[in-house]
C-alpha positions as CSV (number, residue, x, y, z in Angstrom):
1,X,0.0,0.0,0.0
2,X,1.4,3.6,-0.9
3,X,1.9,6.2,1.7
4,X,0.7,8.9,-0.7
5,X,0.5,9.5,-4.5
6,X,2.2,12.1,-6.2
7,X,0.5,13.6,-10.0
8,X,3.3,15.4,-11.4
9,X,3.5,16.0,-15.0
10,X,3.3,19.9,-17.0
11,X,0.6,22.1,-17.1
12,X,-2.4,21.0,-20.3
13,X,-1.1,17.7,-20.2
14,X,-4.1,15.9,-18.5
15,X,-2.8,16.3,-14.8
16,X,-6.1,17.9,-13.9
17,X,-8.3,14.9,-15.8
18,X,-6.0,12.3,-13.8
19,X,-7.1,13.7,-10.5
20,X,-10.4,13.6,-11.4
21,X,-10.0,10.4,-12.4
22,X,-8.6,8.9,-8.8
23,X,-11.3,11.3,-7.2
24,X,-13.8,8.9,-8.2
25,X,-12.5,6.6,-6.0
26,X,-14.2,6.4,-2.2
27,X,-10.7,5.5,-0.8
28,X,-8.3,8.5,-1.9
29,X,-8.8,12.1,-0.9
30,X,-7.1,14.2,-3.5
31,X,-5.9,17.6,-3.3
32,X,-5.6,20.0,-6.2
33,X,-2.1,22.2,-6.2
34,X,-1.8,22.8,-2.5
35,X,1.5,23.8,-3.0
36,X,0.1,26.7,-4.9
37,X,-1.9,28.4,-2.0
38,X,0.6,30.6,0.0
39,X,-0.9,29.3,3.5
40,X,-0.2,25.7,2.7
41,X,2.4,24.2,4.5
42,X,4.1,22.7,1.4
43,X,4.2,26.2,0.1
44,X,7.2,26.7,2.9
45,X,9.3,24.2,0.8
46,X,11.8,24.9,-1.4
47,X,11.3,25.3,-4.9
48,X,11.2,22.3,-7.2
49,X,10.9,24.2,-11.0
50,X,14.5,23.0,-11.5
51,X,16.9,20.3,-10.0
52,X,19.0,21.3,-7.7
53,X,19.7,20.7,-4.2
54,X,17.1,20.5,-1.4
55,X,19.3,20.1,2.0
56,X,19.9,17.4,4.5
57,X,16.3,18.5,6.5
58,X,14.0,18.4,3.1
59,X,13.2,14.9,4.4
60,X,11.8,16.4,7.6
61,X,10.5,18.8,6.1
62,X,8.3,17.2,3.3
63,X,6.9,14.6,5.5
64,X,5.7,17.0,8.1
65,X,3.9,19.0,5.2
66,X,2.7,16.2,3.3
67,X,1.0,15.1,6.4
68,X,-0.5,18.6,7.2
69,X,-2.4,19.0,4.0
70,X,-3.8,15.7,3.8
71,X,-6.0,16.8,6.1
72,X,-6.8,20.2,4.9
73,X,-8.4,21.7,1.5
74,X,-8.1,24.7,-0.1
75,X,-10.1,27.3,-2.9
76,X,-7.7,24.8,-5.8
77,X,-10.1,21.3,-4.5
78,X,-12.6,19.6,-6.0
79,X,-14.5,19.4,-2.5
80,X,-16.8,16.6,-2.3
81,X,-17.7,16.3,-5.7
82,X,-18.0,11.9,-5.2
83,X,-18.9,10.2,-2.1
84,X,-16.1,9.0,0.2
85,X,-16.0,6.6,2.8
86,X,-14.5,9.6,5.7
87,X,-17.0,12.2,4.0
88,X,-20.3,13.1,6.3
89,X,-22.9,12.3,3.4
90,X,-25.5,13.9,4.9
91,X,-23.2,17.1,4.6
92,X,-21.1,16.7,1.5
93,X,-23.4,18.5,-0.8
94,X,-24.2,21.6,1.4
95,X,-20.1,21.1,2.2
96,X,-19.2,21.4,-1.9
97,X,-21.6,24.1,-1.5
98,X,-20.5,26.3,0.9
99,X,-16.8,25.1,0.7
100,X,-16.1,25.6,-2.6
101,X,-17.5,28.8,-3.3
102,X,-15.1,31.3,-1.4
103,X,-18.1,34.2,-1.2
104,X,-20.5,31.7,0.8
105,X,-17.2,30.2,2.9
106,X,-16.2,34.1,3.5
107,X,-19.7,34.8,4.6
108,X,-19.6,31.9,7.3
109,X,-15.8,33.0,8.2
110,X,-16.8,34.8,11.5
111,X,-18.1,31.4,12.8
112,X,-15.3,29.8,11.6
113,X,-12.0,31.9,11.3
114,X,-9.8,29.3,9.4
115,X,-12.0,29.9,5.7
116,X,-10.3,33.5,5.7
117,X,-7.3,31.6,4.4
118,X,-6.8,29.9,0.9
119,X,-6.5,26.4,2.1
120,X,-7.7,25.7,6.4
121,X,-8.3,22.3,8.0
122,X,-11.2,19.8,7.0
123,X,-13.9,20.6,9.4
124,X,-15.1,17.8,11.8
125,X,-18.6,18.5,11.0
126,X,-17.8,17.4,6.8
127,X,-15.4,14.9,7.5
128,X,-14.4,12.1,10.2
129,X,-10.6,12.9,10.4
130,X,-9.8,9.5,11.7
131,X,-11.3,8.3,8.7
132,X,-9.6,10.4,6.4
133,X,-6.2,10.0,7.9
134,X,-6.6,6.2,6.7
135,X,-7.5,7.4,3.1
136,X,-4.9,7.3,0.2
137,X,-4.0,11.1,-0.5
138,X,-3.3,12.3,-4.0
139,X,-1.3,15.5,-4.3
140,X,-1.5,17.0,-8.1
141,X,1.7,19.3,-8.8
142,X,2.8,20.5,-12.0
143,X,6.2,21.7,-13.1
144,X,8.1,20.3,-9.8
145,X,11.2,17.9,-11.0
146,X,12.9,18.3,-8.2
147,X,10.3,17.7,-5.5
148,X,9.8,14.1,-7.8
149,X,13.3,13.5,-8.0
150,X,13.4,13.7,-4.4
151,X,10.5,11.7,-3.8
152,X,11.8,8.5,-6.2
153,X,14.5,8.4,-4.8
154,X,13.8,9.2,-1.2
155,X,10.4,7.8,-0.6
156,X,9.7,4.6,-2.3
157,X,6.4,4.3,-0.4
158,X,5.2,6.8,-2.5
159,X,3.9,6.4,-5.7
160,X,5.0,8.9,-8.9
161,X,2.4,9.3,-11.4
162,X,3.7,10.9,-14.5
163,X,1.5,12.2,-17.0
164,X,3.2,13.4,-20.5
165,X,1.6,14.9,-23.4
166,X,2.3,15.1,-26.9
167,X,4.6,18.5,-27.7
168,X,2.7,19.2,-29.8
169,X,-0.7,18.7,-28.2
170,X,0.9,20.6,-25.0
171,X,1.9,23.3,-26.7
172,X,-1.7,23.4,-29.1
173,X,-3.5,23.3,-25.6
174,X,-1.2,25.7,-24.1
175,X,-1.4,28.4,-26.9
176,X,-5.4,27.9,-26.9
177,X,-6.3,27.3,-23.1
178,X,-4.0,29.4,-21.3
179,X,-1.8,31.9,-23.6
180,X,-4.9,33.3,-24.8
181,X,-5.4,34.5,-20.8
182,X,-2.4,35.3,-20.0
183,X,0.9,38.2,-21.0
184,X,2.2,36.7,-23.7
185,X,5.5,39.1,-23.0
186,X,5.5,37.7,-18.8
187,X,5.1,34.2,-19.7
188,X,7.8,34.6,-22.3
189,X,10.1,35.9,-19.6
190,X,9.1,33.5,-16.9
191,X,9.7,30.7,-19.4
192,X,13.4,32.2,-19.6
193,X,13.8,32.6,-16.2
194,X,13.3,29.1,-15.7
195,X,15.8,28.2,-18.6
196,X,18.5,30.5,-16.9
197,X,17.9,28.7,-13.3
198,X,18.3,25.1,-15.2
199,X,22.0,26.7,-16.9
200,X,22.9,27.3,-13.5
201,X,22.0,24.4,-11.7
202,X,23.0,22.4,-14.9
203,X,25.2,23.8,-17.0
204,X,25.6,21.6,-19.8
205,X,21.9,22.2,-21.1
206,X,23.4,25.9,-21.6
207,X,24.9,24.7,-24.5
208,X,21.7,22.6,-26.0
209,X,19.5,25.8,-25.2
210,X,21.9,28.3,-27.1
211,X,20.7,31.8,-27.2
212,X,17.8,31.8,-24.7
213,X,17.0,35.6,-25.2
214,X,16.9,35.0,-29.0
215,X,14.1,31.8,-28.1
216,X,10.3,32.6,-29.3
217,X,7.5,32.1,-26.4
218,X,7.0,29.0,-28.0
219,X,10.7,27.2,-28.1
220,X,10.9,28.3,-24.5
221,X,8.0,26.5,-23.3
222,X,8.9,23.4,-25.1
223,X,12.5,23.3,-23.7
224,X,11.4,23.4,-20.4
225,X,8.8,20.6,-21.1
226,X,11.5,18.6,-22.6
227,X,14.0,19.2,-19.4
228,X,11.2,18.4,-16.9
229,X,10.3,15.4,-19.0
230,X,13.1,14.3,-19.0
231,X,14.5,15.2,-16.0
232,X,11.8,13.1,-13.7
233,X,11.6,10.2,-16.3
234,X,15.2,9.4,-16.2
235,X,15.2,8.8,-12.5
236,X,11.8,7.0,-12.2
237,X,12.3,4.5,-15.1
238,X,12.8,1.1,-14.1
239,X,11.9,1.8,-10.2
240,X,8.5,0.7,-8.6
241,X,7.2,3.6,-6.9
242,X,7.5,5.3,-10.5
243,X,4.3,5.1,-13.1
244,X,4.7,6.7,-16.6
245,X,1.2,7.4,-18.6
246,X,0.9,9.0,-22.1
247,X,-1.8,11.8,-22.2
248,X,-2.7,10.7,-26.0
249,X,-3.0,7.0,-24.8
250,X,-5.4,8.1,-21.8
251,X,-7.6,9.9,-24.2
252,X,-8.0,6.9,-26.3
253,X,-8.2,4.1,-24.1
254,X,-9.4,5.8,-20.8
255,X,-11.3,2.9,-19.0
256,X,-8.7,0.5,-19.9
257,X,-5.1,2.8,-18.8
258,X,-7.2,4.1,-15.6
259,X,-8.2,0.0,-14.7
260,X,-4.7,-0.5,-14.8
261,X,-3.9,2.4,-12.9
262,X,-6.2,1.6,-10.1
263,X,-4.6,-1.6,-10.0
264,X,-1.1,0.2,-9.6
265,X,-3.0,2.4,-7.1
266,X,-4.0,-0.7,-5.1
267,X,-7.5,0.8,-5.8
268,X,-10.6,-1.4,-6.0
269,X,-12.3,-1.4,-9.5
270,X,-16.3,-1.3,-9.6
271,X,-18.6,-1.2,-12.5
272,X,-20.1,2.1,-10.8
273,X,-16.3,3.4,-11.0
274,X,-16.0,1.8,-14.2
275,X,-19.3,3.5,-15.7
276,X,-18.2,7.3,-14.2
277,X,-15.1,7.1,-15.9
278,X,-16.5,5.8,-19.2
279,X,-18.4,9.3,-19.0
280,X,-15.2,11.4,-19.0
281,X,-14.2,9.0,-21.7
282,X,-15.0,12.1,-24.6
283,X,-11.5,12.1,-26.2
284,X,-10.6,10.2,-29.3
285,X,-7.4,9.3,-30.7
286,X,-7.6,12.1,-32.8
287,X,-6.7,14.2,-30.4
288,X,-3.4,13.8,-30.8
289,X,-2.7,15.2,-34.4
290,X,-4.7,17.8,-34.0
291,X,-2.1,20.0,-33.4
292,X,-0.7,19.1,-36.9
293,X,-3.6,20.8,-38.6
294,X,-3.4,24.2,-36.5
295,X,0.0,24.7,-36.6
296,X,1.9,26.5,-39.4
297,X,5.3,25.0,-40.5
298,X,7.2,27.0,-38.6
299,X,5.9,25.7,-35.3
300,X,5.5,21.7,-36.5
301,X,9.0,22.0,-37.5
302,X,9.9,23.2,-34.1
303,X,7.7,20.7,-32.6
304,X,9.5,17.9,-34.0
305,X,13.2,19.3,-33.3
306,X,12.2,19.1,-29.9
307,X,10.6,15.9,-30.2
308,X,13.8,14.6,-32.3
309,X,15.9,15.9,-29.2
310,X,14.4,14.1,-26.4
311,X,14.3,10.5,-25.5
312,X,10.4,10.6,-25.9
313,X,10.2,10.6,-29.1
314,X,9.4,6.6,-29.1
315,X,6.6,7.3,-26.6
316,X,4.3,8.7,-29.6
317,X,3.6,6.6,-32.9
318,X,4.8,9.0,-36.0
């Protein structure tokens, strides 16, 4: 049995359809990018964007926080949205309710101060704590090599799930789904930023990056895919506690990759689990060319480069 899971993978890869996935599960109790809300505990850690050293108390450090916010929840959760075996049914949909909108849980704050924060403690009166202290937390992270390197290495009661996406369908979905909200200039530079910090931690990728000033938006977001990728897949492959799953082969197989996953989980399978995640089934296998017919040359030729550069390039069918 696994002391936690770990989602890890890069943002519009499918890490956020995976959690949804194991929340259907009565057993687990997953938590949405705690590390994200600045009043979580796990927020305290150091950085994991890019390998480098964590110090001789990370250990400490990460366990102490791991077990703090598996019994909290924050504004990032899915709160109660399936029935658990810890949950107070008679409460869990006035609890999603409440809970999940931060107006309602602001409104209620005076009666209970800990809802002025972004993530505060499961209350007694939605959950039994016992209860959920025995169920198997999923943390979803994105963009954290280090914090999985650690783990793998460190922690082989804990299970790494690594989801990876198609460049080219990462990048489609990225340009689409989250450019189109975003500064194209800031995420241009924070995509630097992060190539800088890897040439300093690492220099020999200085050399395969080149000129990272001269890099479009969309040459630095792949090059940080492909050093992420690579950089947690290298040091899970072959070990137990590590579990590799293509985006592309999710979309097109979904019932039968998450059976197998809840079997790696040491999750039990149902036909109710079965039929709710035959409903989130809606992908195809087109899915993964689609990117092909949006792009124009210039960006399926980089697509490929970057593809041709990685190990991952077998992972995909051409």
């Amino acid at each position: 049995m696994w002391n936690h899971i770990l989602i890890v993978g890069q943002g519009r890869s499918g890490t956020n359809w995976l959690l949804d996935l194991l929340d259907i599960s009565p057993k687990t109790y997953c938590r949405n990018e705690p590390n994200e809300l600045p009043t979580s505990p796990l927020a305290q850690l150091p950085l994991a964007v890019v390998r480098h050293p964590l110090g001789d108390d990370f250990g400490q450090q990460w366990d102490k926080a791991v077990a703090s916010v598996s019994v909290r929840m924050g504004e990032r959760d899915r709160i109660g949205a399936y029935p658990k075996f810890y949950l107070n049914e008679s409460m869990r949909g006035l609890g999603s309710f409440v809970l999940s909108k931060r107006r309602l849980s602001q409104l209620i704050s005076p009666v209970m101060p800990s809802l002025r924060q972004p993530d505060w403690p499961v209350p007694r009166w939605f959950a039994d704590i016992d209860g959920l202290r025995q169920a198997l937390t999923v943390l979803k992270f994105t963009m954290v090599p280090a914090w999985a390197e650690w783990v793998l290495i460190n922690r082989p009661n804990v299970l790494v799930i690594h989801i990876v996406r198609h460049p080219g369908g990462f990048l489609n979905s990225m340009i689409n789904r989250y450019w189109s909200e975003q500064d194209i200039t800031v995420v241009k530079k924070n995509n630097q930023e992060r190539l800088k910090q890897i040439t300093k931690s690492e220099p020999h990728w200085a050399e395969r990056f080149g000129d990272i000033e001269a890099m479009s938006v969309e040459e630095s977001e792949l090059w940080y895919w492909g050093y992420a990728t690579k950089t947690i897949h290298s040091v899970g492959e072959g070990l137990p506690n590590y579990m590799q799953l293509i985006y592309e082969d999710l979309a097109a197989n979904t019932v039968t990759v998450t059976k197998r996953l809840y079997e790696k989980c040491h999750l039990p399978w149902t036909k109710d689990i079965e039929a709710e995640i035959a409903k989130s089934a809606s992908r195809s296998k087109e899915i993964a060319k689609a990117w092909y017919e949006k792009f124009d040359q210039e960006q399926i030729d980089l697509v490929k480069r970057m593809l041709a550069e990685s190990p991952t390039s077998a992972w995909w069918e051409d």
